[in-house]
N, C-alpha and C positions, 0 to 999 in steps of 0.2 A: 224463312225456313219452312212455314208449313202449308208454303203453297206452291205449285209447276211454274219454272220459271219461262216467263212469255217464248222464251226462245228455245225453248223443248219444242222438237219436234215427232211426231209420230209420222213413221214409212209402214206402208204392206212392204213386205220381203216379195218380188216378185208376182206382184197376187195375189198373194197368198195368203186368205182370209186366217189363218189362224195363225199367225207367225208376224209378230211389227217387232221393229227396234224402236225404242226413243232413243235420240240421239241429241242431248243438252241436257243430263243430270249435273247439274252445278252447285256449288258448294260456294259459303264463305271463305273470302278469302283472306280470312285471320286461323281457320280454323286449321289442322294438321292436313286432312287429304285436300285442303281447298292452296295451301302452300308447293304441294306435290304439284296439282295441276299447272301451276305457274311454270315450274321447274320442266313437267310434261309437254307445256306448250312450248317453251323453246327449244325443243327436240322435236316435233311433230305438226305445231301449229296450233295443237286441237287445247284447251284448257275444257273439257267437260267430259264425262263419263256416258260410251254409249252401251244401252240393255240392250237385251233381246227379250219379248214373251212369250213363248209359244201354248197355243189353246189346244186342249183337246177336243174331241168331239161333244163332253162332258158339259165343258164349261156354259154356265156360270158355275156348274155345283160341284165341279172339284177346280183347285188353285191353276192358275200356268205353272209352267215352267219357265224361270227364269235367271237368266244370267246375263254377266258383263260379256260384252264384246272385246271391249277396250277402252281403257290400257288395264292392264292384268296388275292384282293387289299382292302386294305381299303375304304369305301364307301364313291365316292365323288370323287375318285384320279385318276389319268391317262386316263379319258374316260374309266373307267371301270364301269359298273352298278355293282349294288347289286348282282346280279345273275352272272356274270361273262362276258354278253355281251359284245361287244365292238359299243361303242357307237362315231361314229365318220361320219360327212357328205361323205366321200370317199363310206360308206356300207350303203346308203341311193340310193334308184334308182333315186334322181334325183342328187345326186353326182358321181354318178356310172360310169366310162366311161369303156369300151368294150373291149380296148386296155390294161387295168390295168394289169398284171398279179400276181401270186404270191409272187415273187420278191419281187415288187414296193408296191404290198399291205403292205407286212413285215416290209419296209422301214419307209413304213408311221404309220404303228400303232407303231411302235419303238417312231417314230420323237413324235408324240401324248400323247404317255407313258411319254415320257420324259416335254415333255411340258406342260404336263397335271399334274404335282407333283406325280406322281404316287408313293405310298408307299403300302407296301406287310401287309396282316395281315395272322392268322395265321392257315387258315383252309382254306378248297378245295371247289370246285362250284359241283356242278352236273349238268347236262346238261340242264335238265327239268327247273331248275330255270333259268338258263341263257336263255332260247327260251323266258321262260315265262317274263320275262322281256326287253328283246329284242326286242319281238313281238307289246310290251307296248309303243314304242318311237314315 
């Protein structure tokens, strides 16, 4: 649990030096969202949770922004908002430490997800919604 599993992958969006998804946030599968994904993959294929992180110009010394792609959580569950944000003191600038990198960011929204009761519902975020409530915390 408290390491990136081998088959995480990070993408550039396009280029786009300040914007990657990982795409294999994976969970045990005894654990509640690690049973959803099962259920997920037989409707889609996919059994893993993909982010997005977007950097500012800032960074290292203020957090990303980040959120799920897909598949979209039930409202209330995992420190996931309605929109898809991930809502956790780590992606707050005064939780933010400098040193964090990717990695240990992944680490901790996993540990969060998990702690957080996080359970899968059954449709996808757009981005616009997830800023737009992100921006709201």
């Amino acid at each position: 649990l408290h390491r990136v599993d081998r088959r995480q992958r990070q993408m550039c969006i396009r280029d786009r030096w300040y914007q990657r998804r990982v795409r294999g946030l994976y969970f045990d599968k005894d654990s509640t969202v690690g049973k959803d994904l099962i259920t997920y993959k037989k409707k889609t294929g996919e059994d893993f949770i993909t982010l997005e992180l977007r950097f500012s110009k800032d960074y290292p010394f203020v957090p990303p922004f980040v959120r799920v792609v897909k598949p979209r959580f039930k409202f209330l569950t995992g420190h996931v908002t309605i929109g898809g944000s991930i809502c956790m003191e780590l992606l707050t600038n005064s939780g933010w430490r400098s040193v964090n990198d990717i990695e240990s960011i992944i680490i901790q929204i996993r540990a969060e997800m998990n702690g957080g009761g996080a359970r899968l519902d059954s449709v996808s975020y757009t981005h616009l919604r997830a800023h737009e409530t992100g921006r709201n915390l």
